[in-house]
N, CA, C and O of each residue as an XYZ file, in Angstrom:
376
protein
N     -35.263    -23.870     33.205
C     -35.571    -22.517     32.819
C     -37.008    -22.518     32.278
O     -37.381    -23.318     31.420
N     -37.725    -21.661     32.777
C     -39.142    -21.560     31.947
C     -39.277    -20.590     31.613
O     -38.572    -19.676     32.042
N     -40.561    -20.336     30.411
C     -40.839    -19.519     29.691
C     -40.238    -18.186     29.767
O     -39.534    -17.740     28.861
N     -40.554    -17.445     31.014
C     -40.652    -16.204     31.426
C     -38.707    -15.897     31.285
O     -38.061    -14.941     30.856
N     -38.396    -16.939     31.750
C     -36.709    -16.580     31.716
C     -36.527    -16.450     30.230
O     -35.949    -15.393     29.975
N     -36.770    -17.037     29.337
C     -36.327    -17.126     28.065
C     -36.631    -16.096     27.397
O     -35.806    -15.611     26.622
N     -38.080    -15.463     27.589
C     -38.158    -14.063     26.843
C     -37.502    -13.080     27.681
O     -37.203    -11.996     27.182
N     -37.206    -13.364     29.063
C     -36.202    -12.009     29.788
C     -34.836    -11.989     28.868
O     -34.295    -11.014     28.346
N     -34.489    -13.236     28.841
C     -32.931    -13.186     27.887
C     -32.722    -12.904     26.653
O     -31.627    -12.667     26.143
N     -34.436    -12.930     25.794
C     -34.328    -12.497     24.789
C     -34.373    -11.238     24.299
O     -34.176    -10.809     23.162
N     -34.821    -10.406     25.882
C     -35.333     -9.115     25.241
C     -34.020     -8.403     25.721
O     -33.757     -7.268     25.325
N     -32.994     -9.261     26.797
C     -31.998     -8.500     27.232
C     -31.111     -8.748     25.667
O     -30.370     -7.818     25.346
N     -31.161     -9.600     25.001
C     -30.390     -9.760     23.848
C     -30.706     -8.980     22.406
O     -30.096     -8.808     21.350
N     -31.949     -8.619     22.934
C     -32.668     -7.119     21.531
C     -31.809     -6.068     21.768
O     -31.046     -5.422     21.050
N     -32.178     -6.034     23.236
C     -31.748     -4.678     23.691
C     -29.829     -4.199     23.605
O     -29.240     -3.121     23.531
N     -29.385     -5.640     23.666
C     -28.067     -5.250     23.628
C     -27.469     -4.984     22.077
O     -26.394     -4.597     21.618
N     -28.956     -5.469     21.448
C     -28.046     -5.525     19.649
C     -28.633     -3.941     18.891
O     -28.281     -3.367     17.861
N     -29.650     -3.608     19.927
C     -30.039     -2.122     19.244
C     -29.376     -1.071     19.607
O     -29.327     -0.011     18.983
N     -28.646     -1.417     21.000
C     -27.614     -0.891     21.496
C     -26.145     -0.628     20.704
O     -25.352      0.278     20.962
N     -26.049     -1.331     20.006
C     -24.256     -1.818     19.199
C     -24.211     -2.611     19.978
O     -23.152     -3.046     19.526
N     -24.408     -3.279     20.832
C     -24.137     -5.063     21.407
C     -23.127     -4.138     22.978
O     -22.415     -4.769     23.760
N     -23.248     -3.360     23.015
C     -22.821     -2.843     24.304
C     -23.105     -2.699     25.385
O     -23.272     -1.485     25.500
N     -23.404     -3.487     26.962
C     -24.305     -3.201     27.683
C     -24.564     -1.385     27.924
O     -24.018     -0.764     27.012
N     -25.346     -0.378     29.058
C     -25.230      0.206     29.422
C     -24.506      0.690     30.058
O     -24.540      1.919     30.106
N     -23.385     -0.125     30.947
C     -22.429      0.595     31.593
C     -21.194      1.220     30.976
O     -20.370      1.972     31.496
N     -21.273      0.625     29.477
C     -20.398      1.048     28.891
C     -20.371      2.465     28.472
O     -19.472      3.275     28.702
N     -21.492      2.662     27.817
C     -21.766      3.841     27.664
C     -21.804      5.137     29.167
O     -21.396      6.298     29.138
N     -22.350      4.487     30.177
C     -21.755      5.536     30.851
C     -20.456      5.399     30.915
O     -20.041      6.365     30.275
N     -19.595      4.827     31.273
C     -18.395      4.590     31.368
C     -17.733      6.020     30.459
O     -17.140      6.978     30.954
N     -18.065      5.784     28.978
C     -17.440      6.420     28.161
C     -18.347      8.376     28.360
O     -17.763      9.410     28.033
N     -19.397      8.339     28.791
C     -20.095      9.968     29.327
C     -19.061     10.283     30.236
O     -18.156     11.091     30.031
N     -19.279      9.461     31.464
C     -17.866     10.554     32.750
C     -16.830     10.331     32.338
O     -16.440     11.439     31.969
N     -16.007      9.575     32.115
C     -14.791      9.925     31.556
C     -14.277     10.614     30.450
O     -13.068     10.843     30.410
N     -15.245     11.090     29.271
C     -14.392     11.563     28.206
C     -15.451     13.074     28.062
O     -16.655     13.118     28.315
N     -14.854     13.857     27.736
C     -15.746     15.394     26.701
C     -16.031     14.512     25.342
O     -15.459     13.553     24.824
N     -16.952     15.136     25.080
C     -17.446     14.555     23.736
C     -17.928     16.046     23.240
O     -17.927     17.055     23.945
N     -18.531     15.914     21.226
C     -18.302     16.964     21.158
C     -19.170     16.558     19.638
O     -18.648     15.720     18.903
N     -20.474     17.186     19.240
C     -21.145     16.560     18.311
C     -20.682     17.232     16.545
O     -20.976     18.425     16.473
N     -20.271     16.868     15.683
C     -19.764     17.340     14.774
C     -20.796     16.845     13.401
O     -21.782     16.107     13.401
N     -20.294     17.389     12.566
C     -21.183     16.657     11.454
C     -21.016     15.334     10.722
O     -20.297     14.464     11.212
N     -21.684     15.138      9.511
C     -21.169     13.958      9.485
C     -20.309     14.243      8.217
O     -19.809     13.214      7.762
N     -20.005     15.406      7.520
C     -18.573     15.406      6.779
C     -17.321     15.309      7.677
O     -16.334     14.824      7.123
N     -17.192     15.672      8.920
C     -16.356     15.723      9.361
C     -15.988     14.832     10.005
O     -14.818     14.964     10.364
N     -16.561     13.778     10.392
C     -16.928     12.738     10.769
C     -16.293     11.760      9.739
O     -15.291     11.096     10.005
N     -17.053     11.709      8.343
C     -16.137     11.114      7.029
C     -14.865     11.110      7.083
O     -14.235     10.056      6.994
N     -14.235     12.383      7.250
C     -12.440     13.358      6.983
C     -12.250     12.238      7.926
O     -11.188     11.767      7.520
N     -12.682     11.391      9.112
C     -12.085     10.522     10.079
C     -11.154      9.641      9.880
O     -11.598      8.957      8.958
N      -9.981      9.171     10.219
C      -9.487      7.730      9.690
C     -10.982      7.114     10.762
O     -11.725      7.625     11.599
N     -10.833      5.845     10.160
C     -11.821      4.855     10.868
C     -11.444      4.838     12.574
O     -10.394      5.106     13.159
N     -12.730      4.421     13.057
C     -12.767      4.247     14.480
C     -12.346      2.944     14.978
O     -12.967      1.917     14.706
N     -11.174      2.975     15.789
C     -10.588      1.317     16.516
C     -10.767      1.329     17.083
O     -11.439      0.299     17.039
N     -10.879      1.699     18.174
C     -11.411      1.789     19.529
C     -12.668      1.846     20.058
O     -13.255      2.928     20.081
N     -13.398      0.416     20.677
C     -14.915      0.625     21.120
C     -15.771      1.887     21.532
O     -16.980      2.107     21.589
N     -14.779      2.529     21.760
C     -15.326      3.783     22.622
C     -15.729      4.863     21.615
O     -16.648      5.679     21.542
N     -14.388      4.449     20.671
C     -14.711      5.772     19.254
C     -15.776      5.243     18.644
O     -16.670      6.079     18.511
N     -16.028      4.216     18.231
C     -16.810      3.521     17.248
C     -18.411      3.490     18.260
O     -19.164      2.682     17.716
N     -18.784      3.844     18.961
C     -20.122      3.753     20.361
C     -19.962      5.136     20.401
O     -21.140      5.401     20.641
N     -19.284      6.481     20.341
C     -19.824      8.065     20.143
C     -20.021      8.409     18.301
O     -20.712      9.292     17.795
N     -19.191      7.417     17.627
C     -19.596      8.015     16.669
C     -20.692      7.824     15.611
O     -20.906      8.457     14.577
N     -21.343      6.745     16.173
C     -22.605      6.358     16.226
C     -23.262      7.581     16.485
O     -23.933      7.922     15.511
N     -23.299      8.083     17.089
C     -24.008      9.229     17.865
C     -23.692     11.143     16.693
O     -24.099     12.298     16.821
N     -22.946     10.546     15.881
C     -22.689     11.789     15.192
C     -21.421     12.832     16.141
O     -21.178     14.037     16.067
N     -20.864     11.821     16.934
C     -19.605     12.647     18.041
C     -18.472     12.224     17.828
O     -18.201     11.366     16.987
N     -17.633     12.814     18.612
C     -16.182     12.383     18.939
C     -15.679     12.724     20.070
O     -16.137     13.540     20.869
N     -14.694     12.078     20.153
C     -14.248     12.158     21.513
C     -12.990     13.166     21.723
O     -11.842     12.962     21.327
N     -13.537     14.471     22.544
C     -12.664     15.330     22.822
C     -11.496     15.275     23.643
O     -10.467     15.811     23.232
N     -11.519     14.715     24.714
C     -10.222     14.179     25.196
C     -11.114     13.645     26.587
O     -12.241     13.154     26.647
N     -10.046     13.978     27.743
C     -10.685     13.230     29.045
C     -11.653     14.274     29.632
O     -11.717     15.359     29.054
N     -12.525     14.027     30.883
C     -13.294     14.842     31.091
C     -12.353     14.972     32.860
O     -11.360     14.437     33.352
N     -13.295     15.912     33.277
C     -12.986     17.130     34.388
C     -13.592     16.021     35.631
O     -14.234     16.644     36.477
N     -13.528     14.805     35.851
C     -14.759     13.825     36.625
C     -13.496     14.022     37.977
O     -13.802     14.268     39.144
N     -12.457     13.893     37.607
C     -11.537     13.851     39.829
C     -11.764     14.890     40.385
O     -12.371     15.036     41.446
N     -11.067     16.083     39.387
C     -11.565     17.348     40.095
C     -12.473     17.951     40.346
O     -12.346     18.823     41.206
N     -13.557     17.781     39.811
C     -15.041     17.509     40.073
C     -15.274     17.168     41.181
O     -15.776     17.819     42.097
N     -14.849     15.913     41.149
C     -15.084     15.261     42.499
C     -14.778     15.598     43.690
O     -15.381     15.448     44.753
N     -13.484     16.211     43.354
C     -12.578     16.668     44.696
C     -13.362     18.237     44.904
O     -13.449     18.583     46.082
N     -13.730     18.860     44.237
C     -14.278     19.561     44.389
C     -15.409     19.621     45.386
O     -15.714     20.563     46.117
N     -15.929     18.519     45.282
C     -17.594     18.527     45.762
C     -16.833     17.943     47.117
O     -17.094     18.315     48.261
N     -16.220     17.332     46.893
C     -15.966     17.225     48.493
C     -15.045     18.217     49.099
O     -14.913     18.110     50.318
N     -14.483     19.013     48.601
C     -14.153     20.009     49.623
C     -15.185     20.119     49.999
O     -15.495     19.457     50.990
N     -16.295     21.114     49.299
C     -17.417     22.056     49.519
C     -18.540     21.158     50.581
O     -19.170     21.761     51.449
N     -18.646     20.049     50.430
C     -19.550     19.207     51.364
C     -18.781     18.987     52.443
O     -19.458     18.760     53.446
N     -17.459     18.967     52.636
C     -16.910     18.714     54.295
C     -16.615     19.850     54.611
O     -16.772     20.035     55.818
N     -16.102     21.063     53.841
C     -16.590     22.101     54.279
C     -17.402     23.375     54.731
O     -16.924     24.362     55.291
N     -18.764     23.163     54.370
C     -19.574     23.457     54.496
C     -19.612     22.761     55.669
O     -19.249     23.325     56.701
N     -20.092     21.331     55.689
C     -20.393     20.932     57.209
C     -19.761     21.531     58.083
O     -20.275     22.275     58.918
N     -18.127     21.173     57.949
C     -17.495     21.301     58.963
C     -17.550     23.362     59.399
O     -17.026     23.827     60.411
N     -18.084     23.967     58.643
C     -17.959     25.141     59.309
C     -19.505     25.629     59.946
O     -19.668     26.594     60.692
N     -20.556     24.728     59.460
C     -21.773     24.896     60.126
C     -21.384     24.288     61.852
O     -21.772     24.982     62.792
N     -20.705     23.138     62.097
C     -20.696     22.610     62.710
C     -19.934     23.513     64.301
O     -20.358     23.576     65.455
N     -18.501     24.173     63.552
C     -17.596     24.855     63.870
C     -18.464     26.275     65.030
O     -18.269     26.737     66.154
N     -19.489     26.504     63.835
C     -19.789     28.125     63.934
C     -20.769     27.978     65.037
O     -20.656     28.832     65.917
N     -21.774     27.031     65.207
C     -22.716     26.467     65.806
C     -22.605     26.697     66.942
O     -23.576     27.183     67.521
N     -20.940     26.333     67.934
C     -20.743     26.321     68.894
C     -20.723     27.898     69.464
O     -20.494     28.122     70.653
């Protein structure tokens, strides 16, 4: 290993501790899947404590976690509208 590797690993190891020691995917992970929802920080206090990585990485952030988010039907959504759209440009064309 030379030099150049050692400060890459060191700066990937800053970066993960200024982070909460979490890579990045985690955090998206926890954006599409959940509503979040920014509250204060009395209310935040009223909290029992956070167990869960996910609670304890939004509430860092002054948030909480509202429940799951809208990401299948979303999804399914966009693909109706993109195969249907095509498919009726395609349809009409003729």
């Amino acid at each position: 290993m030379d030099r150049g590797d050692s400060v890459q690993i060191a700066k990937r190891r800053d970066s993960l501790s200024a982070q909460g020691g979490l890579p990045a995917h985690a955090r998206s992970y926890v954006n599409l899947f959940t509503v979040r929802t920014r509250q204060t920080p009395d209310f935040i206090a009223s909290l029992p404590p956070a167990t869960a990585w996910y609670d304890k990485l939004v509430r860092k952030h002054d948030m909480v976690i509202a429940g799951p988010s809208k990401v299948v039907p979303r999804f399914i959504n966009s693909l109706v509208i993109g195969f249907g759209s095509t498919f009726s440009r395609c349809c009409s064309a003729r």
